[in-house]
The first five atom37 places (N, CA, C, CB, O) and aatype in JSON, in Angstrom:
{
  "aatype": [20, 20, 20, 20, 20, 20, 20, 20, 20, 20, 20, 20, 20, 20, 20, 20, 20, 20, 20, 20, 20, 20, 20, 20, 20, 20, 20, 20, 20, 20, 20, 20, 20, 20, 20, 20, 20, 20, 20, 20, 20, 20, 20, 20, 20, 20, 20, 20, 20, 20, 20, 20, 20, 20, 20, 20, 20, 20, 20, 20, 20, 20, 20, 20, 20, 20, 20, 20, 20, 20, 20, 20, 20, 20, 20, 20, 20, 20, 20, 20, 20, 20, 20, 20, 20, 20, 20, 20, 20, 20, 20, 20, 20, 20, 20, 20, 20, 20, 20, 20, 20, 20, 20, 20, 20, 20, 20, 20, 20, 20, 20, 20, 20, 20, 20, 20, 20],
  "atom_mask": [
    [1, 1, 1, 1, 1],
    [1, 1, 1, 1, 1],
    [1, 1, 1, 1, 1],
    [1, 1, 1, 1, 1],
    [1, 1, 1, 1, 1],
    [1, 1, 1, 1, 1],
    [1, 1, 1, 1, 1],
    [1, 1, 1, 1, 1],
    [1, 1, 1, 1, 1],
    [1, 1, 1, 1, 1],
    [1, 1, 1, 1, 1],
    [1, 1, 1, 1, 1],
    [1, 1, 1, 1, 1],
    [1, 1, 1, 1, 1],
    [1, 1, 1, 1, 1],
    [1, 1, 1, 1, 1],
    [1, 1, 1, 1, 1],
    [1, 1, 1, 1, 1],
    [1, 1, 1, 1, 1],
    [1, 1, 1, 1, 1],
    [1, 1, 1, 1, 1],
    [1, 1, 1, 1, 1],
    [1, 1, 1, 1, 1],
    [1, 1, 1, 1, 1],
    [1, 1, 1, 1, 1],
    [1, 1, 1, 1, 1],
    [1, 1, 1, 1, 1],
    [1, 1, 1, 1, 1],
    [1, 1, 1, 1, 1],
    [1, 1, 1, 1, 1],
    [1, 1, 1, 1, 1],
    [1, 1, 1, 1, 1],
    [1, 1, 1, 1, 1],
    [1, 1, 1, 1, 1],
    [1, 1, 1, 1, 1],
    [1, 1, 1, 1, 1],
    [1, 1, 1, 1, 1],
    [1, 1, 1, 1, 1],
    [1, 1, 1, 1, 1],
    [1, 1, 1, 1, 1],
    [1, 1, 1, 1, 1],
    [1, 1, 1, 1, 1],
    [1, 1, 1, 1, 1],
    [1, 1, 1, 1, 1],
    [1, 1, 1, 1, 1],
    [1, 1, 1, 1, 1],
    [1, 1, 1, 1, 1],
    [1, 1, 1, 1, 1],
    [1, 1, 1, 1, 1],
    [1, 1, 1, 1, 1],
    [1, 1, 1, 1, 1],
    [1, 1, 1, 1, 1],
    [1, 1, 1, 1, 1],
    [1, 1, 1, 1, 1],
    [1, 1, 1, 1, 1],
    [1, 1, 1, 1, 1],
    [1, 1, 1, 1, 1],
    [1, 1, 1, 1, 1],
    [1, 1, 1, 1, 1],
    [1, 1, 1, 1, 1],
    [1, 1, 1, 1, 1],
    [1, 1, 1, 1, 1],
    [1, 1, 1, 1, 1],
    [1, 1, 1, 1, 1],
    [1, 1, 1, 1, 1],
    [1, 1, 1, 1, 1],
    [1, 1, 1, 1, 1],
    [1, 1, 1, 1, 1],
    [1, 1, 1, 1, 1],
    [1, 1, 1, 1, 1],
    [1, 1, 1, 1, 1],
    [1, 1, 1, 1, 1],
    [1, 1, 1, 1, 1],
    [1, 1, 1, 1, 1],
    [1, 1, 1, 1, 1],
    [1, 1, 1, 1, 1],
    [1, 1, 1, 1, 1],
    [1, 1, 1, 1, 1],
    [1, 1, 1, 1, 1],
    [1, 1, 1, 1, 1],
    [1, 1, 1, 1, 1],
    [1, 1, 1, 1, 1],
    [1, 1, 1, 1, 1],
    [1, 1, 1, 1, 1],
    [1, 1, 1, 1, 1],
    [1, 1, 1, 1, 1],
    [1, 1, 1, 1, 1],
    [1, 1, 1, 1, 1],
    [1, 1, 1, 1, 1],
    [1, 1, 1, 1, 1],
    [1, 1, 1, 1, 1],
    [1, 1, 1, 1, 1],
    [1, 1, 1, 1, 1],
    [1, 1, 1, 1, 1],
    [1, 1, 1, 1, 1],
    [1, 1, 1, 1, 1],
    [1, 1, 1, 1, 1],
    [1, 1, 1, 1, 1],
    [1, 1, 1, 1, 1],
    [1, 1, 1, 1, 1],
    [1, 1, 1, 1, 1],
    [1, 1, 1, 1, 1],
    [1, 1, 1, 1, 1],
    [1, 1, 1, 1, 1],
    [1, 1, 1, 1, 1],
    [1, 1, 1, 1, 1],
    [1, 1, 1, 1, 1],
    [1, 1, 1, 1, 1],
    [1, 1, 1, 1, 1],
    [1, 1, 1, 1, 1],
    [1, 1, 1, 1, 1],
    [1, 1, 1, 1, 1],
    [1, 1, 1, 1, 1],
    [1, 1, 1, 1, 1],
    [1, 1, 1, 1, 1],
    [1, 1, 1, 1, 1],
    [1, 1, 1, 1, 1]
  ],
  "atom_positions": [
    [[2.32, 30.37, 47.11], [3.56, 31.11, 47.19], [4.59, 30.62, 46.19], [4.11, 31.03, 48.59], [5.51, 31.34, 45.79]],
    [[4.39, 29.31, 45.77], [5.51, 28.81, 45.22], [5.54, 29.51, 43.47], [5.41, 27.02, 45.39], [4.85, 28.71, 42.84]],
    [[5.87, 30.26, 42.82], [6.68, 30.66, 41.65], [6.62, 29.64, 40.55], [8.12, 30.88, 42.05], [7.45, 28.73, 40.51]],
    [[5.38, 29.8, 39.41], [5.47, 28.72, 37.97], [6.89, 29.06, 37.68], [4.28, 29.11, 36.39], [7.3, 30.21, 37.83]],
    [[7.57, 28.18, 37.31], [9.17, 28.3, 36.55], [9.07, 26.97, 35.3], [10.8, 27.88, 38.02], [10.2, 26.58, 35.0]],
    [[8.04, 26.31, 34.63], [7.5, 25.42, 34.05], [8.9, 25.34, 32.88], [5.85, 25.81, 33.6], [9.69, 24.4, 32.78]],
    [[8.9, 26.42, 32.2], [9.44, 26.79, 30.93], [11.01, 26.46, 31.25], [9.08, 28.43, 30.47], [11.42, 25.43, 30.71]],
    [[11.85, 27.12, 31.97], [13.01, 26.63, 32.79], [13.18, 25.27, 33.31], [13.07, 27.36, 33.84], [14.26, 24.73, 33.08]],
    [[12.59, 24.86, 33.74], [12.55, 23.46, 34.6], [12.7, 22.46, 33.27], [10.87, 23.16, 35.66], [13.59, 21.64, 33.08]],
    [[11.58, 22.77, 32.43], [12.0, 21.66, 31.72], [13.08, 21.99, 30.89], [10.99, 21.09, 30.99], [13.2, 20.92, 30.29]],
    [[13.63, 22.46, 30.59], [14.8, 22.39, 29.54], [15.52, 22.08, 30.24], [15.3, 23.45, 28.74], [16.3, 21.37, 29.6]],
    [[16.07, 22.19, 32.01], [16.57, 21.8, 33.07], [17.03, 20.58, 33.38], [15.93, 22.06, 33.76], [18.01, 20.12, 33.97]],
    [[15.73, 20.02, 32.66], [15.49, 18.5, 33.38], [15.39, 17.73, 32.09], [13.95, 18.28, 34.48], [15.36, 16.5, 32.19]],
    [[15.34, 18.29, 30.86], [15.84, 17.47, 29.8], [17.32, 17.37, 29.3], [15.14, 17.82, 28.8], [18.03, 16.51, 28.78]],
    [[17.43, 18.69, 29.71], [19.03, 18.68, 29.18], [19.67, 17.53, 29.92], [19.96, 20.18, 29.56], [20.32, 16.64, 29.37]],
    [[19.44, 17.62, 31.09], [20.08, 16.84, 32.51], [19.88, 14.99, 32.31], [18.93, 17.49, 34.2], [20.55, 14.08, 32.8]],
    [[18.82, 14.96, 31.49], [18.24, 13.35, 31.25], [19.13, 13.53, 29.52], [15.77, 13.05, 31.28], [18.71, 12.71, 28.69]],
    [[19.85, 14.14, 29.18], [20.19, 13.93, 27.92], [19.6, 14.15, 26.79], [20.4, 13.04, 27.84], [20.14, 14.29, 25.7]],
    [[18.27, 14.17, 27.09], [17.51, 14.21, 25.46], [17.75, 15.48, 24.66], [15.75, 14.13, 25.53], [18.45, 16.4, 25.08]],
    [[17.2, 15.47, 23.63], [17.04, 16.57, 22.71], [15.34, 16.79, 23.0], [17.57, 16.13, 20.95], [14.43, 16.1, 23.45]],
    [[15.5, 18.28, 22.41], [13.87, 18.17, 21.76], [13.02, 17.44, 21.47], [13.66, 18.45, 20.9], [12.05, 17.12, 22.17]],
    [[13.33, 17.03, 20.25], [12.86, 15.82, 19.6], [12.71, 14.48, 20.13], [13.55, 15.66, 18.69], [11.82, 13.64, 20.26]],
    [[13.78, 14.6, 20.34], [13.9, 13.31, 21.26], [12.04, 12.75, 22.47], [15.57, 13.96, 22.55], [11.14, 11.91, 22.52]],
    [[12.74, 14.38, 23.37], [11.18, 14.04, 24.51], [10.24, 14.41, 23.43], [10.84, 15.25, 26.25], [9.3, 13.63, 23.6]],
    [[9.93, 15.28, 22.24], [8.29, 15.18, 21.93], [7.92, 14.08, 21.51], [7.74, 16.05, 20.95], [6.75, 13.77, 21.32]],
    [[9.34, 13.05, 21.23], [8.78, 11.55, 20.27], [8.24, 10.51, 21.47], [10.39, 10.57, 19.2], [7.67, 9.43, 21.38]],
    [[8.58, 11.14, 22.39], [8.56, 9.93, 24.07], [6.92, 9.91, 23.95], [9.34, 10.85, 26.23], [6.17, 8.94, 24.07]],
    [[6.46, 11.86, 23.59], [5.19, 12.39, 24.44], [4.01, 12.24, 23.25], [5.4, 14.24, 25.1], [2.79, 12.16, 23.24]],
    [[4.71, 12.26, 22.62], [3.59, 12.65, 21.09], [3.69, 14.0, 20.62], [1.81, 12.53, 21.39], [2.97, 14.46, 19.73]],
    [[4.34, 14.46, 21.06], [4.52, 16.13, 20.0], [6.02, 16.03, 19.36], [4.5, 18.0, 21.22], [6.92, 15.19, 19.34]],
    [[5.82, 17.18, 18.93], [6.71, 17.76, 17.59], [8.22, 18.53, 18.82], [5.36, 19.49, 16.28], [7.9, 19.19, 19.8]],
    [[9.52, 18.3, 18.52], [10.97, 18.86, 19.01], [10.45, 20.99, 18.67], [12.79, 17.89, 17.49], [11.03, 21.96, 19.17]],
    [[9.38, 20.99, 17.81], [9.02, 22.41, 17.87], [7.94, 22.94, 19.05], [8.45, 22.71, 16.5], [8.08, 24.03, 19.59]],
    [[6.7, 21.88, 19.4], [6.59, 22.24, 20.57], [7.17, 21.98, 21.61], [5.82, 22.11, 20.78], [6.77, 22.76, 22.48]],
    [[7.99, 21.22, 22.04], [8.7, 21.23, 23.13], [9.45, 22.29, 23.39], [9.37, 20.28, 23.17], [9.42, 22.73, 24.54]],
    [[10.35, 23.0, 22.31], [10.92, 24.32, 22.05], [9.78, 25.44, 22.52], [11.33, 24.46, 20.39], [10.09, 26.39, 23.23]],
    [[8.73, 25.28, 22.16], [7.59, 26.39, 22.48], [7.4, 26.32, 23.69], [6.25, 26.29, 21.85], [7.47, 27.33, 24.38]],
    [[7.09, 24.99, 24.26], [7.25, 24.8, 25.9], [8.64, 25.8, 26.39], [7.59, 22.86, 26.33], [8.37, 26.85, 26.97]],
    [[9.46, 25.6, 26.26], [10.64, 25.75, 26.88], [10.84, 27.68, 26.66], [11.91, 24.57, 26.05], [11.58, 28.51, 27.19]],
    [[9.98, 27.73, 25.82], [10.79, 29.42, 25.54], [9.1, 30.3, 26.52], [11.05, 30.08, 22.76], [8.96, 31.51, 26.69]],
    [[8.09, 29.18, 26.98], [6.76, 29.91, 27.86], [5.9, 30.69, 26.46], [7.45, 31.43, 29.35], [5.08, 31.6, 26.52]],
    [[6.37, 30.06, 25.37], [5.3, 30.76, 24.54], [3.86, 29.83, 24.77], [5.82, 30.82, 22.79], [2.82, 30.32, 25.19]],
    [[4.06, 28.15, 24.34], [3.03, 27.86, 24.82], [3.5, 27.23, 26.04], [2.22, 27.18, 23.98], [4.58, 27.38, 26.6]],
    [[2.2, 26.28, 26.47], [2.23, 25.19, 27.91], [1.41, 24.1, 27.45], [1.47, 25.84, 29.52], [0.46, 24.37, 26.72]],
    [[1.7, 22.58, 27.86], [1.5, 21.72, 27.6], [-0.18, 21.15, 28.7], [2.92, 21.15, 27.62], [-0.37, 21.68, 29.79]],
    [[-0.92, 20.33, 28.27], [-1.92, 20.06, 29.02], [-1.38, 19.73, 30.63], [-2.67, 18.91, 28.29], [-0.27, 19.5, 31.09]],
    [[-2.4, 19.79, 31.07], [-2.0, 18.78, 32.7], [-1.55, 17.38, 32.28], [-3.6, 18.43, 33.92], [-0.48, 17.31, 32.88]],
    [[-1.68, 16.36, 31.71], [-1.96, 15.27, 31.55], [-0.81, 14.9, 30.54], [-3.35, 15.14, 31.21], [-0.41, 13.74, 30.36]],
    [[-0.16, 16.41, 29.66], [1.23, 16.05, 28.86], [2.38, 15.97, 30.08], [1.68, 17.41, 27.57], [3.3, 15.16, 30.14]],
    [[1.99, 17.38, 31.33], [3.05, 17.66, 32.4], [2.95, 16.16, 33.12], [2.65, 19.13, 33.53], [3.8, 16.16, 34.01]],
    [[2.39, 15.13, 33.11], [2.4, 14.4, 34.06], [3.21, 13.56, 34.11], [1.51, 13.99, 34.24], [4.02, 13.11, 34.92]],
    [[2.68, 13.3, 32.46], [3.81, 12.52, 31.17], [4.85, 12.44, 31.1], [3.91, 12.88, 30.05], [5.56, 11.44, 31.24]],
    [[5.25, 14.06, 30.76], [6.75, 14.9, 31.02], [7.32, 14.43, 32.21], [6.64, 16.59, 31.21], [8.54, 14.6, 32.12]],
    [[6.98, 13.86, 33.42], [7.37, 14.17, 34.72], [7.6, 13.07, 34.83], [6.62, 14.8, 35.68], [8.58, 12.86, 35.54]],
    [[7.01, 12.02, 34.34], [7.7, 10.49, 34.48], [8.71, 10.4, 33.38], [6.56, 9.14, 34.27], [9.67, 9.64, 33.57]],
    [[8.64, 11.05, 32.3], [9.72, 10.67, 31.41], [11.14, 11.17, 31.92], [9.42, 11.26, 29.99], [12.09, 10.44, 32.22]],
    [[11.08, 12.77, 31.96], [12.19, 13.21, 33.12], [12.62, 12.63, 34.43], [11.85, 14.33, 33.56], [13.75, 12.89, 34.85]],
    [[11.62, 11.65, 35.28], [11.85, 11.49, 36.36], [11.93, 12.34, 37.33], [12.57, 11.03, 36.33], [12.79, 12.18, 38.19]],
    [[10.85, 13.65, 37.4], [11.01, 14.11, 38.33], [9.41, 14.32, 39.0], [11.91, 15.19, 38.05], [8.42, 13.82, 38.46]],
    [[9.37, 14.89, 39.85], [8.01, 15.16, 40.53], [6.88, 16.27, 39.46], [8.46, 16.0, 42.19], [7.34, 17.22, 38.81]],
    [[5.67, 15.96, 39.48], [5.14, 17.39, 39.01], [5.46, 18.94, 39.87], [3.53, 17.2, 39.03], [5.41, 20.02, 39.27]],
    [[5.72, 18.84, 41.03], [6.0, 19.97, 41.21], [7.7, 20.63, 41.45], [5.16, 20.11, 42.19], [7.93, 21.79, 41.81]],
    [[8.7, 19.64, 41.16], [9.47, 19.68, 40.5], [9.84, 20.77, 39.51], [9.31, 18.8, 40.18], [10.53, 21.79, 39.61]],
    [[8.8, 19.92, 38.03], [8.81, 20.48, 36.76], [7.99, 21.77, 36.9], [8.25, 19.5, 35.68], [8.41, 22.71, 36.23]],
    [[7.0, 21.97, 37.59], [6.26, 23.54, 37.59], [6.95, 24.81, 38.44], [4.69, 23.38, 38.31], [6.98, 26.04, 38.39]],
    [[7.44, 23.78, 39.23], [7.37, 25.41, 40.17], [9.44, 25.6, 40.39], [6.1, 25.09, 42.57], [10.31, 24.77, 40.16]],
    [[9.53, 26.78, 40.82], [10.55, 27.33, 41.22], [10.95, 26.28, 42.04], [10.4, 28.61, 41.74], [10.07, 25.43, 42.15]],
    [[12.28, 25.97, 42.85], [12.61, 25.07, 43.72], [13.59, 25.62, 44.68], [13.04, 23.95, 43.08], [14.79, 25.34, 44.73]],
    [[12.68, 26.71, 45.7], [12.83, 27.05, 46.4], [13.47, 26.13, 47.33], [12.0, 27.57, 46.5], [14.69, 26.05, 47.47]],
    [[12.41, 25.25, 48.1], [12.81, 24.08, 49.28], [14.26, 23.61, 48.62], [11.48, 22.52, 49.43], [15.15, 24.16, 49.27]],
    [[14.59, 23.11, 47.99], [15.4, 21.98, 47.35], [16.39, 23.06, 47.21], [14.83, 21.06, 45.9], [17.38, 22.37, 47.44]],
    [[16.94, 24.44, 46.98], [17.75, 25.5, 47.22], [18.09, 25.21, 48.79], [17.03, 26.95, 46.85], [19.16, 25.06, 49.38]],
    [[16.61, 25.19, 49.27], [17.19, 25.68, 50.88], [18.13, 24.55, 51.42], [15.79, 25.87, 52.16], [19.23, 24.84, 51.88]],
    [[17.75, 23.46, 51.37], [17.85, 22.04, 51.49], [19.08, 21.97, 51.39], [17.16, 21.18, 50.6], [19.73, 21.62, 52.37]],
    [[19.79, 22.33, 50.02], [21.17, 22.22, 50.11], [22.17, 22.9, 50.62], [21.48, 22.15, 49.26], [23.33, 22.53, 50.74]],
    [[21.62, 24.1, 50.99], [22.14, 25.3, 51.64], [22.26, 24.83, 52.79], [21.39, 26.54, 51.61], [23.35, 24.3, 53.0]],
    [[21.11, 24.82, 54.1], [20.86, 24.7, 55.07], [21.47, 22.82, 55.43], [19.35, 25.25, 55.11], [21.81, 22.47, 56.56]],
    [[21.48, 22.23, 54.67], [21.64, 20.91, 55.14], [20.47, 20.47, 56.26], [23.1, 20.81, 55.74], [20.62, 20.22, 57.46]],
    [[18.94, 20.49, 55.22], [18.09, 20.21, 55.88], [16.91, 19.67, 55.18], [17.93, 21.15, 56.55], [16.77, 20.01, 54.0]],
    [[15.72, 18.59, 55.89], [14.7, 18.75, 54.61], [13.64, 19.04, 55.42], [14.41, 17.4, 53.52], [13.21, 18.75, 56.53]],
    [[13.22, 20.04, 54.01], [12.06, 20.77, 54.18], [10.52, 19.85, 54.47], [12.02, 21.63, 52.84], [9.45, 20.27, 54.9]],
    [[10.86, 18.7, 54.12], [9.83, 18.06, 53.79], [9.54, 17.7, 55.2], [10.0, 17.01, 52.74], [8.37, 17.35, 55.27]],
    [[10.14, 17.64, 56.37], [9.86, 17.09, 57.89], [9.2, 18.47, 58.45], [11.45, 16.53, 58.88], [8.56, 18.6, 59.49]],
    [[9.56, 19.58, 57.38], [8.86, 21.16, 58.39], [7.29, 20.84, 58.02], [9.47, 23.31, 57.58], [6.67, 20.12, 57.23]],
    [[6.9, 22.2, 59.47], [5.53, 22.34, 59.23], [5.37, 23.38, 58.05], [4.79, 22.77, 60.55], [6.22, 24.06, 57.48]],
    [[4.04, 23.3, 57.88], [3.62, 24.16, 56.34], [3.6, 25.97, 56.9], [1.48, 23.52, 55.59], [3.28, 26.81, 56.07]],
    [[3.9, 26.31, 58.04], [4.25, 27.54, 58.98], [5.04, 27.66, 58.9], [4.15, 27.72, 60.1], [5.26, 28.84, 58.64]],
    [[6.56, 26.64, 59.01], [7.64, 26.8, 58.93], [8.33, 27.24, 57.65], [7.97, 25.89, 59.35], [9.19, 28.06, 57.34]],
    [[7.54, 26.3, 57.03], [8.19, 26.65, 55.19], [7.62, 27.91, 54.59], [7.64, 25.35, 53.87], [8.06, 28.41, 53.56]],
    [[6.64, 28.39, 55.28], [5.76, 29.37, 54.75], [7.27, 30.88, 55.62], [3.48, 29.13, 55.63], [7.9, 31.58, 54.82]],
    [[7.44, 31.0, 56.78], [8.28, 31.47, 57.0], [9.43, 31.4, 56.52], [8.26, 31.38, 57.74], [9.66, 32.56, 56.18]],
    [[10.87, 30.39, 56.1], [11.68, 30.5, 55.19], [11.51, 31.07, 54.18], [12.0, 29.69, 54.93], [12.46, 31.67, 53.68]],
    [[10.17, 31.07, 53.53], [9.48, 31.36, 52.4], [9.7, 32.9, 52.34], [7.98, 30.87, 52.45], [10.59, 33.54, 51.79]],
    [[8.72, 33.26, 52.99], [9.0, 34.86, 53.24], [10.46, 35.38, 54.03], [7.71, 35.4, 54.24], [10.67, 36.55, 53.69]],
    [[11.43, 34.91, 54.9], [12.31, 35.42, 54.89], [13.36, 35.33, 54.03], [12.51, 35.32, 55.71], [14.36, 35.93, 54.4]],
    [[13.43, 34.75, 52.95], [14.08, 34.99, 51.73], [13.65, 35.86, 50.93], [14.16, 34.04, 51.09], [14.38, 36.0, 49.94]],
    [[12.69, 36.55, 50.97], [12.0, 37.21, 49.87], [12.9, 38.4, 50.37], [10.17, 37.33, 49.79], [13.41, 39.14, 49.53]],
    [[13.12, 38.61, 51.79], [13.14, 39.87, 52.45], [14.52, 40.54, 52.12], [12.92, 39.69, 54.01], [15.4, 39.68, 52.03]],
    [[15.09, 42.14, 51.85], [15.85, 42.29, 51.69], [17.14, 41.93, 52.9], [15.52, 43.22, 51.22], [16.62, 41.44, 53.9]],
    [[18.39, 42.05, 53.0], [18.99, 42.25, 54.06], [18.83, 42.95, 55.21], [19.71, 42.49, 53.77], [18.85, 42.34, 56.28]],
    [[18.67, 44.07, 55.17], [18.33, 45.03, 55.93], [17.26, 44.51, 56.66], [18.07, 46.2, 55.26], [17.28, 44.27, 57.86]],
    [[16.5, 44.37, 56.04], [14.87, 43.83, 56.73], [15.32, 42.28, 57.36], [13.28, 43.57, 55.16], [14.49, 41.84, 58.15]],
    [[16.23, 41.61, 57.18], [16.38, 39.58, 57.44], [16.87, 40.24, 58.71], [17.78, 38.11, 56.26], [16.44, 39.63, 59.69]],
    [[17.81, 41.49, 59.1], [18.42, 41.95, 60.18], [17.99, 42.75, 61.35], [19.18, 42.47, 59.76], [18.4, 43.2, 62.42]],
    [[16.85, 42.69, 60.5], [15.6, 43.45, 61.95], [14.82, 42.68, 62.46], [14.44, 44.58, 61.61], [14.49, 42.72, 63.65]],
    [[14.17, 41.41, 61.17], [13.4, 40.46, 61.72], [14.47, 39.56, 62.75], [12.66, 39.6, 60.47], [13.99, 39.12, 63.8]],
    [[15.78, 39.31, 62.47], [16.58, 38.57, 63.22], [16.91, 39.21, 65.09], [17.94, 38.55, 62.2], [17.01, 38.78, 66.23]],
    [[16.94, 40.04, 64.58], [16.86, 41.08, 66.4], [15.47, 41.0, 66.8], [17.23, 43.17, 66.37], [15.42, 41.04, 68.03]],
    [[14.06, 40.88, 66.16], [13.1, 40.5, 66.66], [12.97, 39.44, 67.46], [12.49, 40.46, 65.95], [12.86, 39.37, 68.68]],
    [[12.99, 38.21, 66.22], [13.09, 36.86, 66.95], [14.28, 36.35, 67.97], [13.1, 35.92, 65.9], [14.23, 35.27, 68.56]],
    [[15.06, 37.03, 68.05], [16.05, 36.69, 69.37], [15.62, 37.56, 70.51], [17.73, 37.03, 69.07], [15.97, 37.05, 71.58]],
    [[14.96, 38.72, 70.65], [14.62, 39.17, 71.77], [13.08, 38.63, 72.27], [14.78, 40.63, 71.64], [12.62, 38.92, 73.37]],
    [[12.35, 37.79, 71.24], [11.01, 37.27, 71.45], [11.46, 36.16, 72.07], [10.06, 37.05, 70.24], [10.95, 35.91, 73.16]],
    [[12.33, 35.38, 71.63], [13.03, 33.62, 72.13], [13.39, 33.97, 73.54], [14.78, 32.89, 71.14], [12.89, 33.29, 74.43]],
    [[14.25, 35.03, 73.87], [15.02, 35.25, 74.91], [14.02, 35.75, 76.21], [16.13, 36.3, 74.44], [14.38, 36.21, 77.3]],
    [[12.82, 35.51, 75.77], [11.46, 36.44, 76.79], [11.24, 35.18, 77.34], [9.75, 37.34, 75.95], [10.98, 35.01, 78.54]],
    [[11.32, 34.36, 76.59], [10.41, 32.7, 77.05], [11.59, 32.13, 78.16], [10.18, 31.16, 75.28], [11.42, 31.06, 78.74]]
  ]
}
């Protein structure tokens, strides 16, 4: 379910650590032009450059790949996702996707299902 956002993340998370381009391809072994190629999703770097990338940035691999859904909710909700079950997150999951209209029908669902018990 979780959303590649690879290309975003890292320019995200370099800008944020300060570097330049150049800067991280000299950390990794490439060229400030592929890192640019990274960053614009023309190309993608091996598994084993992302891993690289992820200690140099300091952040998690799934961090740097994916959308950061949980870590949205987290700050929103004042909660961590990381103590839910994989049902639970899978539900936040899909009720964000959902339009309004629809979060307001599923919400009259689950209060007349709670209110049975």
């Amino acid at each position: 379910m979780n959303k590649l956002n690879f290309a975003e993340n890292l320019k995200k998370y370099r800008e944020n650590k300060g570097l330049s381009k150049e800067e991280l391809g000299a950390r990794i072994g490439v060229s400030g032009v592929t890192v640019g190629y990274w960053e614009s999703g023309r190309n993608e770097p091996r598994m084993g450059k992302v891993d690289h990338i992820a200690q140099i940035l300091d952040v998690t691999i799934d961090d740097l790949l994916f959308e950061n859904t949980y870590k949205e909710i987290e700050k929103k909700l004042n909660i961590d996702t990381a103590e839910l079950s994989e049902d639970k997150r899978k539900a936040i999951e899909l009720i964000l996707s959902l339009p309004d209209e629809e979060v307001k029908m599923f919400n009259l669902l689950m209060e007349r299902s709670i209110k049975k018990d």
